[in-house]
C-alpha positions as CSV (number, residue, x, y, z in Angstrom):
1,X,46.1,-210.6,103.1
2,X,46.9,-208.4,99.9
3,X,48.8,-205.7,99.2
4,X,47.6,-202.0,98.7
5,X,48.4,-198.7,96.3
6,X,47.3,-201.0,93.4
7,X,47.0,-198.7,90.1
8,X,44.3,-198.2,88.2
9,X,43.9,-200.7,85.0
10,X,41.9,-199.9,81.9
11,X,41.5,-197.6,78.9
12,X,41.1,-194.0,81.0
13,X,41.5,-191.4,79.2
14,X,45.4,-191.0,80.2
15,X,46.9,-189.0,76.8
16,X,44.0,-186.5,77.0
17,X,44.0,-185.6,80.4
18,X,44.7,-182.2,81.8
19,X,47.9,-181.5,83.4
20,X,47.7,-181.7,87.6
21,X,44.3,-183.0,87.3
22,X,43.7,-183.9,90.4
23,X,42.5,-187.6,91.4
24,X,40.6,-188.5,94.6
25,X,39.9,-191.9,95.6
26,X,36.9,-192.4,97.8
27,X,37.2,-193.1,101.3
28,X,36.2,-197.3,102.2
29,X,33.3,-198.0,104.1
30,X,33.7,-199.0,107.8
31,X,34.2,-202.7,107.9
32,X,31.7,-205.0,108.9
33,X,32.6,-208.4,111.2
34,X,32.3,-210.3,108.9
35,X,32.7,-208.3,105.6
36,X,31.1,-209.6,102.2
37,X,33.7,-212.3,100.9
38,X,34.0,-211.6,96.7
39,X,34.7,-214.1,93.7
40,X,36.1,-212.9,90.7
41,X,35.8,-214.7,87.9
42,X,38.0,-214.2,85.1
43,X,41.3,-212.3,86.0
44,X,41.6,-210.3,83.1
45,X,41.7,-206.5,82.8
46,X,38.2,-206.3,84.0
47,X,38.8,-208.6,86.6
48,X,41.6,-207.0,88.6
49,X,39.7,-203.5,87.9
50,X,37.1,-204.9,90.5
51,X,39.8,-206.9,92.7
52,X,41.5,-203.7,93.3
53,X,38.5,-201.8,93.9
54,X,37.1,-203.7,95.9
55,X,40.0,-203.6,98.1
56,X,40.6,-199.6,97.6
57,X,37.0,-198.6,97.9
58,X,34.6,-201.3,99.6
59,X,34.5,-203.3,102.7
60,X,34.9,-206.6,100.9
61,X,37.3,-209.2,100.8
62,X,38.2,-210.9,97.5
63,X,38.4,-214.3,98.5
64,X,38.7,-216.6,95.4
65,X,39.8,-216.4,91.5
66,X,38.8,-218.3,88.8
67,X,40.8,-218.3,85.8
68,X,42.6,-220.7,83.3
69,X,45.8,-218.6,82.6
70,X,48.4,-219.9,84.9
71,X,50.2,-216.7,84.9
72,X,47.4,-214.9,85.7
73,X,46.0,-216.9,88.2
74,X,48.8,-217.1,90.3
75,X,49.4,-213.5,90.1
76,X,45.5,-212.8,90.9
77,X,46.0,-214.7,93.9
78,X,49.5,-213.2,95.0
79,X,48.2,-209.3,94.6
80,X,44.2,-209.4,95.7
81,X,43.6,-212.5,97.6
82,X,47.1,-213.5,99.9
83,X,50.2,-212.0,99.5
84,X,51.7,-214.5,102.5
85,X,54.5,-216.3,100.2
86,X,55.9,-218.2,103.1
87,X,52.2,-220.2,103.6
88,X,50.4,-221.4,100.7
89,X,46.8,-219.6,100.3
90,X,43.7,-221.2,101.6
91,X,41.7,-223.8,100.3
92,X,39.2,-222.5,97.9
93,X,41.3,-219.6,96.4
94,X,42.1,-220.3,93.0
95,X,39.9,-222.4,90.4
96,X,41.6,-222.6,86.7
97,X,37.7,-223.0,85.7
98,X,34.9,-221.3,86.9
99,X,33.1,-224.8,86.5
100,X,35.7,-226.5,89.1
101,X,34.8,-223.8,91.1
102,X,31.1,-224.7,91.4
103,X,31.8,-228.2,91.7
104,X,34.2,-227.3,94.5
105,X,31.3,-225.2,96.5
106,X,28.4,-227.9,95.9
107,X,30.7,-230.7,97.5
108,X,32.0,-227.7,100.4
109,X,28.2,-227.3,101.3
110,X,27.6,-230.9,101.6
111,X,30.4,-231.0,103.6
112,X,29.2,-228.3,106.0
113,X,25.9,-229.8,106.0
114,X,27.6,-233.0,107.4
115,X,29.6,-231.3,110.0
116,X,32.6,-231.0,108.5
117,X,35.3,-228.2,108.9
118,X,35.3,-226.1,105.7
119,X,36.6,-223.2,104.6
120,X,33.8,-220.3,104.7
121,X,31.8,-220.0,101.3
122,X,31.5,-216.6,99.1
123,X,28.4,-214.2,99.4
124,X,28.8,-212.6,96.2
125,X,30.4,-213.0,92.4
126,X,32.4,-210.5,89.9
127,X,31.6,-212.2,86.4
128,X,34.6,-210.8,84.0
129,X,35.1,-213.5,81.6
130,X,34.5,-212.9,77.9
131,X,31.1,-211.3,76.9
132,X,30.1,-214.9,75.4
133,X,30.6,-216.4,78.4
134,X,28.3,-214.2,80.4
135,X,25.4,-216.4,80.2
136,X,26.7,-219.7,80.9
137,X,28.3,-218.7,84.2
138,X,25.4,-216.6,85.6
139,X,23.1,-219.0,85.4
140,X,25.5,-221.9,86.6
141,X,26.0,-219.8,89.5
142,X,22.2,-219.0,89.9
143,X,21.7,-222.0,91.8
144,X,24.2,-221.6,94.3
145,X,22.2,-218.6,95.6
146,X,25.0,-215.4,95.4
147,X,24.4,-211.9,94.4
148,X,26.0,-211.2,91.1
149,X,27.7,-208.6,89.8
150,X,27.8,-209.2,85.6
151,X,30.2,-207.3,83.7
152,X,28.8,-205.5,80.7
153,X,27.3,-206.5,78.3
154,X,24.6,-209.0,80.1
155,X,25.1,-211.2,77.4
156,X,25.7,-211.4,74.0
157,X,21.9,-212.3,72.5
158,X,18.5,-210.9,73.4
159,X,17.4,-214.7,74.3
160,X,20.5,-214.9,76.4
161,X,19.8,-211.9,77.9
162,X,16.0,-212.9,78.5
163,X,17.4,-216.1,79.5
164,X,19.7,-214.8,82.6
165,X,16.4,-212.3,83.5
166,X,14.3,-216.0,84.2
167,X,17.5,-217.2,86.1
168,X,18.0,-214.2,88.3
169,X,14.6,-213.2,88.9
170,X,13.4,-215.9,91.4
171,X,16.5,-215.1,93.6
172,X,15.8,-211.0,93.8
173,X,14.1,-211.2,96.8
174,X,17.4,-212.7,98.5
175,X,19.8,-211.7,96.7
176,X,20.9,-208.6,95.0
177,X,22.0,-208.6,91.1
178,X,24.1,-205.6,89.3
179,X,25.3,-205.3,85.7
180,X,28.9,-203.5,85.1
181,X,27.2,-200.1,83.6
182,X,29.7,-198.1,85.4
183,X,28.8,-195.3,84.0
184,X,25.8,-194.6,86.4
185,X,28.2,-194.8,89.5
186,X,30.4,-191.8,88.5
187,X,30.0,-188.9,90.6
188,X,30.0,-187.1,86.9
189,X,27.1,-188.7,85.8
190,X,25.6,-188.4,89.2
191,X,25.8,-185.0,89.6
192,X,24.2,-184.3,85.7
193,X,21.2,-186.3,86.8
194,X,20.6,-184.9,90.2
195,X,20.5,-181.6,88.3
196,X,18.2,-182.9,85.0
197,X,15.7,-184.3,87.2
198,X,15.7,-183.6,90.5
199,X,16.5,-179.7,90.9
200,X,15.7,-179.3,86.7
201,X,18.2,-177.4,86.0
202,X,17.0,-176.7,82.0
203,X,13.4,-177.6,82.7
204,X,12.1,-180.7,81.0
205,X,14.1,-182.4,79.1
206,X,13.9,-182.0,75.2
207,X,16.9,-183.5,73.4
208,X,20.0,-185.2,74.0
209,X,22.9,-185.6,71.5
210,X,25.6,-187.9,73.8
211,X,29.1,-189.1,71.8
212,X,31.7,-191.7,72.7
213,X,34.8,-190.8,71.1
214,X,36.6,-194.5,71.2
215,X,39.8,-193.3,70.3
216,X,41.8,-194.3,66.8
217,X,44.0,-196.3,68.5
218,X,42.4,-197.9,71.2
219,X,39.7,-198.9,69.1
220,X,42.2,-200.3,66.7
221,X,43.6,-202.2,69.9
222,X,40.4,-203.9,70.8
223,X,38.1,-203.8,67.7
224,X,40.2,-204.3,65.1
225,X,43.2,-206.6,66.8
226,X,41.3,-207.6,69.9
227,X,38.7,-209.9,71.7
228,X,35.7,-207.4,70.4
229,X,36.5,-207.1,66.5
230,X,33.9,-209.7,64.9
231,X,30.2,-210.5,65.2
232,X,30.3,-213.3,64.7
233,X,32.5,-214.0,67.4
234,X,31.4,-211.8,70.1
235,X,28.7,-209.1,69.1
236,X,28.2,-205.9,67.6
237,X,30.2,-203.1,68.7
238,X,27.6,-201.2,70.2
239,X,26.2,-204.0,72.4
240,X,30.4,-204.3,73.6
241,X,31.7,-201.2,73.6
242,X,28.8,-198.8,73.8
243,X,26.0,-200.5,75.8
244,X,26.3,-198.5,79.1
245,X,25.8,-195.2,76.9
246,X,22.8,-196.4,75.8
247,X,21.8,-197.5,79.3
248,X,23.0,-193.8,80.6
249,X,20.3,-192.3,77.8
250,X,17.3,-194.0,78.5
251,X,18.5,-193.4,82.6
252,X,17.9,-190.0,82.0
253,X,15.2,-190.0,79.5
254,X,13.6,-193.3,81.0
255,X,13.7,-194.0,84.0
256,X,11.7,-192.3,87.1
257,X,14.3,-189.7,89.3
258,X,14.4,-191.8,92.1
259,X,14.4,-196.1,91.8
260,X,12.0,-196.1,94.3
261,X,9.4,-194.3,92.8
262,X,6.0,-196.0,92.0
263,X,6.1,-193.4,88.9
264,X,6.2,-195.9,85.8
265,X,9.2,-195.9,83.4
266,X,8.4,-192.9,80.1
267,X,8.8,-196.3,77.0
268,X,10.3,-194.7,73.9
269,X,8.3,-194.7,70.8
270,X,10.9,-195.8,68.1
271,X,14.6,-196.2,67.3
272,X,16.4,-196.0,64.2
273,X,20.3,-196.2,63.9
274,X,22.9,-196.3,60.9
275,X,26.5,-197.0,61.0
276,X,29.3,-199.3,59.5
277,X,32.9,-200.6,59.6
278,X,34.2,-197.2,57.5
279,X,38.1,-197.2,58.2
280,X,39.4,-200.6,59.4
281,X,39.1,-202.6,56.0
282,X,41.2,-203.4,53.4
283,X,40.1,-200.5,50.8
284,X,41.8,-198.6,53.1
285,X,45.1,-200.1,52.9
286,X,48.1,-197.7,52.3
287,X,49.5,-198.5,49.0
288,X,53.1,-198.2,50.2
289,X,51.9,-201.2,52.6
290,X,51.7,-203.7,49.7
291,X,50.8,-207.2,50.3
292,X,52.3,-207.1,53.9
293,X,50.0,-208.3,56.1
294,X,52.0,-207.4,59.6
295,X,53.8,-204.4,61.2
296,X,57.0,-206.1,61.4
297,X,57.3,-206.8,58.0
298,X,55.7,-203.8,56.8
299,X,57.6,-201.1,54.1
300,X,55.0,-198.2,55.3
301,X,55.6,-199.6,59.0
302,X,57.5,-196.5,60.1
303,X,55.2,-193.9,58.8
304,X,52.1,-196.0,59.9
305,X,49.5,-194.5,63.3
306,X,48.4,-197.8,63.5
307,X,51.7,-199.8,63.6
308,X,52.1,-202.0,66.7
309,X,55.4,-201.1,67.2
310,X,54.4,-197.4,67.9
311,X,51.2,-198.1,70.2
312,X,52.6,-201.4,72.1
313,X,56.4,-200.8,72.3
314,X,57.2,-196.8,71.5
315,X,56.7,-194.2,74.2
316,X,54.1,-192.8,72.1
317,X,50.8,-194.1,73.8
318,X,51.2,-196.3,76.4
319,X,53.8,-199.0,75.3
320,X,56.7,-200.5,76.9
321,X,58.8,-198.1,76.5
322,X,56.3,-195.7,79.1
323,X,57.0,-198.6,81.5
324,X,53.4,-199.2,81.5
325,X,52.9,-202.8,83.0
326,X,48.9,-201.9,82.6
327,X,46.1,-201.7,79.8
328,X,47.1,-202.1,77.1
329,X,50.0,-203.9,77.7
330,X,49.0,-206.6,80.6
331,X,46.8,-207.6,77.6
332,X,49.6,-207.8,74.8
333,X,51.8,-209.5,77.1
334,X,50.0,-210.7,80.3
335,X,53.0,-212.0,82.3
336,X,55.0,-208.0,81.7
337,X,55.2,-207.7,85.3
338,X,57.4,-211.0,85.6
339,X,60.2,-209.0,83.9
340,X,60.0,-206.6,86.4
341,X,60.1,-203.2,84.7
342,X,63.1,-204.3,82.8
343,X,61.9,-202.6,79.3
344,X,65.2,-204.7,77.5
345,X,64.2,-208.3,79.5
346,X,60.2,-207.5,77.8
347,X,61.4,-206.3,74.5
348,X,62.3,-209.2,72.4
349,X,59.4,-211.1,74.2
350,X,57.1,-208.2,72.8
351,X,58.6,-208.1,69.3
352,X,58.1,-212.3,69.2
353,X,54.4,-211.5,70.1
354,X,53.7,-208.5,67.7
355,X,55.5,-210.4,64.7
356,X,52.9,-213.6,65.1
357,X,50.5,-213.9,62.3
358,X,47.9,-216.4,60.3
359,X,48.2,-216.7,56.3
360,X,45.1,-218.9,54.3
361,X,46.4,-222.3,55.5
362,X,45.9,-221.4,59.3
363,X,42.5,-222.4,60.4
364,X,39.3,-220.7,61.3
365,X,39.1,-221.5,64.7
366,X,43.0,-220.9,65.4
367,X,42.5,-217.0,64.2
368,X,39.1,-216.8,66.0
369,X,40.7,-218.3,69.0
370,X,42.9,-215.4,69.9
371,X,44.3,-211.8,68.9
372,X,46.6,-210.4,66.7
373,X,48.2,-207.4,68.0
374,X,51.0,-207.3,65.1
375,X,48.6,-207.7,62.7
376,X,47.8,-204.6,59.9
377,X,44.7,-203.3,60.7
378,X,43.6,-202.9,57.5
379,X,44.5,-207.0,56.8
380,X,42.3,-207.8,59.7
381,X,39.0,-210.1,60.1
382,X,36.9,-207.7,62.1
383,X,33.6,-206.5,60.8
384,X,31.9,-205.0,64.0
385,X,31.1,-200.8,63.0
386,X,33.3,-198.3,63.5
387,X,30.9,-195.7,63.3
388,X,27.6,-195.6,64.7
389,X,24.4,-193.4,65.2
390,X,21.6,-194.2,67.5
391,X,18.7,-192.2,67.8
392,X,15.7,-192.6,69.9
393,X,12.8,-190.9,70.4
394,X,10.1,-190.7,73.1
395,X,6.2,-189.5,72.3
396,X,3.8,-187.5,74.7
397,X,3.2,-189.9,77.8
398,X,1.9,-187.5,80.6
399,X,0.9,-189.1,83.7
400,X,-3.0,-188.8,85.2
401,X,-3.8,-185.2,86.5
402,X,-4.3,-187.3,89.7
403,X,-0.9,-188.2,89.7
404,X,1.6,-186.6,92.9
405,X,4.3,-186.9,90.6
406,X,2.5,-184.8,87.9
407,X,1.2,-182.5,90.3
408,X,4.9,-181.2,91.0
409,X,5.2,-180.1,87.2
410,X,4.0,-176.4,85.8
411,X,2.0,-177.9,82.2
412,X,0.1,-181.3,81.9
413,X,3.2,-183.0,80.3
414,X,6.1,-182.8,82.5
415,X,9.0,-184.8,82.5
416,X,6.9,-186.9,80.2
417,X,6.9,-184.8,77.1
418,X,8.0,-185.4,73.7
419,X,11.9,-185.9,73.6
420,X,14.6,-187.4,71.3
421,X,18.0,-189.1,72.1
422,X,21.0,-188.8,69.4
423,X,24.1,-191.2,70.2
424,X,27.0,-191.1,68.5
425,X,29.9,-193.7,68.8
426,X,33.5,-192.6,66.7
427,X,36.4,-194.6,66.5
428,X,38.3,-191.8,64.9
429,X,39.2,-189.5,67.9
430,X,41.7,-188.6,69.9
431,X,39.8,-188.4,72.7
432,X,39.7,-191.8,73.9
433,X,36.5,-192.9,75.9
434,X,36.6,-188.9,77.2
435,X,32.6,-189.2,76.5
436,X,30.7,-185.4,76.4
437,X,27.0,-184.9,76.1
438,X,24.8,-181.7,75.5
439,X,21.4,-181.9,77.1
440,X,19.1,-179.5,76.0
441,X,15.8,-178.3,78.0
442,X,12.7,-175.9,78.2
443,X,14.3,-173.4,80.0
444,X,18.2,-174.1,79.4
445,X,21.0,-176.2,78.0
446,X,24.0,-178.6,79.7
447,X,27.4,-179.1,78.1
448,X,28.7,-182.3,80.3
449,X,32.1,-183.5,79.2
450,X,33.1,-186.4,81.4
451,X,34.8,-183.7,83.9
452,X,32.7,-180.8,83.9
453,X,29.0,-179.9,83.8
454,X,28.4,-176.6,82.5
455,X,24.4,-175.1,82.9
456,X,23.2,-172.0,80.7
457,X,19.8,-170.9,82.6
458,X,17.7,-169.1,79.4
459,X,15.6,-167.3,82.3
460,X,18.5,-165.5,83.9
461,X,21.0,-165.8,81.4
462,X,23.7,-167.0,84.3
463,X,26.2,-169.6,83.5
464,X,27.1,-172.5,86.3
465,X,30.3,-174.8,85.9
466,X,30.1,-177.9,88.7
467,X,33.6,-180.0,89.0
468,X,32.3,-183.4,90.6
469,X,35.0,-185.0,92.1
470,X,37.3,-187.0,90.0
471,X,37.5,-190.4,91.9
472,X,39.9,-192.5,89.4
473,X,40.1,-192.4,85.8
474,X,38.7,-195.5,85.3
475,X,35.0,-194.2,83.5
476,X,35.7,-191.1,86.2
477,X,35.0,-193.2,89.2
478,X,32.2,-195.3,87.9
479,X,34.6,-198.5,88.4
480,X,35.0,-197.5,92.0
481,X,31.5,-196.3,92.7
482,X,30.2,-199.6,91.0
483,X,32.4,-201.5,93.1
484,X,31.3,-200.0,96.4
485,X,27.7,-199.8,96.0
486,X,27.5,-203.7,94.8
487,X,29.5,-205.1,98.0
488,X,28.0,-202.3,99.9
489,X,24.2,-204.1,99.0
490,X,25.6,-207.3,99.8
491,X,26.9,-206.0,103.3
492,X,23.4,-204.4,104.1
493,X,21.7,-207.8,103.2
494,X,24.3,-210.3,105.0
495,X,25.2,-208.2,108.4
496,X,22.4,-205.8,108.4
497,X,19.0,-207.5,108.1
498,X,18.6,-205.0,105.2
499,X,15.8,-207.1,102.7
500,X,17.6,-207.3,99.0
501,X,15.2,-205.4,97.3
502,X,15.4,-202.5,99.8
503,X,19.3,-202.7,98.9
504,X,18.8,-203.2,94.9
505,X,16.8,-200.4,95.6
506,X,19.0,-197.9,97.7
507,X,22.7,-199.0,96.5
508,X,22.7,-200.8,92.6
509,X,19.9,-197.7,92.3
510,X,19.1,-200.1,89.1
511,X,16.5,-202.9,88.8
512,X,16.0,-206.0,86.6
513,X,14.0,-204.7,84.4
514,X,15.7,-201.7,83.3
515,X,18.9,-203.7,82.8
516,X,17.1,-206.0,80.7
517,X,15.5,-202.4,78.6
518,X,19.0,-201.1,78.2
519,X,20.2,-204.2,76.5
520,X,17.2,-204.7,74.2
521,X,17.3,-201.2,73.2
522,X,20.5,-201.8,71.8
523,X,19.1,-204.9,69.9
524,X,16.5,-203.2,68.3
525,X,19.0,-200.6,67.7
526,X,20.8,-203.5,65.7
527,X,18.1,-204.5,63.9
528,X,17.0,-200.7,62.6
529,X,20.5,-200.6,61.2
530,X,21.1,-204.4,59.5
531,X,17.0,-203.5,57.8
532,X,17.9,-199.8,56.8
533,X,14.2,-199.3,58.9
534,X,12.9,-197.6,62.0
535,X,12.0,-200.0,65.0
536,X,8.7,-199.3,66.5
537,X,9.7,-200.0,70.5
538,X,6.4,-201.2,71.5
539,X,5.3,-203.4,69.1
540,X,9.0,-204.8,68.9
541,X,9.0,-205.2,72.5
542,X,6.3,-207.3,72.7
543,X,6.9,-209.1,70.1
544,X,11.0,-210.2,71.2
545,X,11.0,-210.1,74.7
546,X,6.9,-210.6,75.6
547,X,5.8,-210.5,79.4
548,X,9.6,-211.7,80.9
């Protein structure tokens, strides 16, 4: 029992998006009798993302929260789960710890199990707590036998990562398991692939060069201020910010163009990346800023891009003044909704907020604890890069003239020919998280720009534009499309005797494997950076991850 025409939350690309662009929301599945009942865990921008798509675009229920802010909790329950103030909400709907949570379900089974009257138990789990946490709660919950649905990144290690793979991987022929690389689920991203490898559009692929433009101030909001802005905290900015691009590469470069293909996986042959924390440091400081460590009690405050007075309360961006009750400002201030849209009520609340601080008598853990959204961000602790290049590259790997797969190709290469992917992550944009790639082929080249695919055909010399639908701006429908195709698989597997591989398969379109790929790639990516060397994949492969 929850309420409906819940907006999207989440960094879209709202400041840099065309006039009357036009917005479709996909159309929910038919409901099943007894429709997949959904967990979320952790209630926090991520969190209600999948809570409200789950109710806008699957045929799921969302049935229980876990989280530890009171606020949040309450208001998680009130919006997604049961919206019935006059009756209090089931048993079983809100947990302040994910831990009381499986407590809770190991004693309701027992009780089951000895006749009891209990409430029903979940089928499946959203896991949107912090990226350190990521480990711990998938395999606490591995036990209990759900299908999982792990926000990005998997974890925040590659023996964490390797860790959850030995967890998961004994359930995968029960259960289905998904990791919050939305960007495969947008009908965007979709579309470009169906036309690189299925109808080969430029030919064989040759290079990539693929760019996330972050945006100056949102990355200032959640690398500099926010949860993501040390290492040594959480993890390097391309494991946080940028692993689903690097997932999105090696799913066209890598992976075979249909998951059920027997067609093994084309391994690159090396990576190499460079990169650095440029901007966000104290060298950078404006002079007219002086010793001032925050906004509030800044002299260059006024004239600043970066002051948190002009992103969180001006009009400018998206601050209170907008009457924006969503990212970034449920994250500033997570209770703005209780002020209901009263931009005078939230102000001096907002202004306390901004103007907190630490000097070097406040300790470690108090400033590691939390963020600083006041603070200068050229007085901050983060270290993660704000600039980063990736590049990958791929050797001849043709398949066996025998092959029915290489038998559909015109030379004795194929799709498996020498190749090259260039990423590039830039904090310094305007664009904000408006990602654009150029693909370029034997016999053509793509422009694709998060909106628009554009194919130049060298044989013919025609030019084709394709629109895909827009379904939401949150990663251009990916949020939705993950959403749906997750509690979709669980559906097929609970109501309609569908096996869970045959749904990993047909609806995550993603296996185990290549999740656990994605992530090492951007480890090894890491490590070519931090040595100034080039990574040989292979070699490192076996030697970091082994025979998992």
């Amino acid at each position: 029992m929850a309420p409906h025409n819940i907006q999207d939350e989440g960094p879209a690309d709202l400041e840099n998006e065309p006039a009357g662009t036009e917005v479709r929301p996909p159309t929910p599945p038919p409901m099943s009798a007894k429709p997949p009942r959904i967990l979320i865990i952790g209630a926090g921008s991520r969190g209600r993302v999948y809570g409200r798509c789950t109710l806008q675009s699957s045929n799921g229920v969302v049935v229980t929260v876990c989280e530890p802010d009171d606020y949040k909790r309450e208001e998680y329950v009130r919006t997604f789960i049961w919206s019935n103030r006059k009756r209090p909400p089931p048993e079983g709907s809100a947990f302040a710890d994910w831990r009381d949570f499986v407590e809770w379900e190991v004693r309701r089974r027992q009780r089951e199990a000895a006749g009891e009257n209990v409430p029903e138990g979940v089928d499946a789990a959203f896991i949107c707590v912090r990226d350190e946490m990521h480990h711990d709660v998938v395999v606490a919950l591995a036990p209990l036998n759900l299908h999982i649905m792990c926000e990005k990144p998997l974890a925040t290690t590659l023996d964490d990562c390797v860790s959850i793979y030995r967890a998961i991987s004994p359930l995968q022929p029960t259960k289905v398991f998904s990791v919050g690389h939305v960007l495969r689920y947008s009908p965007h991203n979709i579309t470009l692939r169906k036309l690189l490898l299925e109808d080969r559009a430029i030919g064989e692929i040759l290079s990539v060069v693929h760019t996330e433009p972050v945006g100056f101030w949102h990355f200032a909001h959640s690398y500099v201020r926010g949860n993501w802005r040390k290492e040594s905290t959480t993890a390097p900015s391309l494991l946080t910010k940028s692993c689903h691009d690097i997932d999105i590469i090696l799913w066209l470069l890598c992976s075979p163009a249909q998951p059920d293909s027997d067609e093994p996986p084309h391994i690159p042959s090396e990576v190499t990346s460079t990169g650095s924390l440029q901007f966000f440091k104290k060298s950078r400081k404006p002079k007219a800023a002086g010793a001032a460590t925050n906004c509030l009690s800044c002299a260059a405050e006024p004239d600043c891009m970066y002051s948190s007075k002009r992103v969180y309360e001006s009009a400018r961006h998206q601050g209170l003044e907008t009457g924006n009750t969503r990212w970034p400002m449920s994250v500033v201030l997570p209770d703005i909704e209780s002020f209901g849209g009263d931009i005078e009520r939230a102000r001096p609340e907002l202004l306390r907020k901004l103007a907190e601080d630490y000097d070097s008598s406040t300790p470690q853990s108090e400033i590691d604890a939390r963020n600083w959204f006041g603070r200068c961000v050229f007085e901050s602790d983060n270290d993660v890069c704000d600039e980063q290049v990736v590049t990958i590259k791929w050797d001849e790997d043709p398949l066996p003239s025998s092959s029915s797969a290489q038998n559909t190709y015109s030379d004795s290469v194929g799709n498996r020919g020498a190749k090259q992917a260039t990423f590039h992550m830039i904090a310094q944009t305007k664009r904000q998280c408006h990602r654009f790639t150029y693909v370029y082929g034997t016999t053509g080249e793509i422009y694709a720009d998060s909106r628009t695919i554009t194919v130049e055909d060298f044989r013919t010399g025609a030019q084709r534009t394709y629109h895909p639908k827009l379904e939401s701006l949150g990663h251009g429908g990916g949020d939705h499309g993950i959403t749906r195709q997750f509690v979709l698989a669980v559906d097929r597997v609970k109501n309609h005797g569908w096996a869970a591989p045959r749904a990993q398969r047909e609806f995550i379109g993603c296996s185990l494997e290549e999740i656990i790929r994605s992530h090492a790639m951007v480890f090894a990516a890491e490590e070519a950076r931090t040595g100034r060397k080039f990574v040989d994949w292979k070699s490192w492969w076996d030697e970091k991850v082994g025979a998992i």
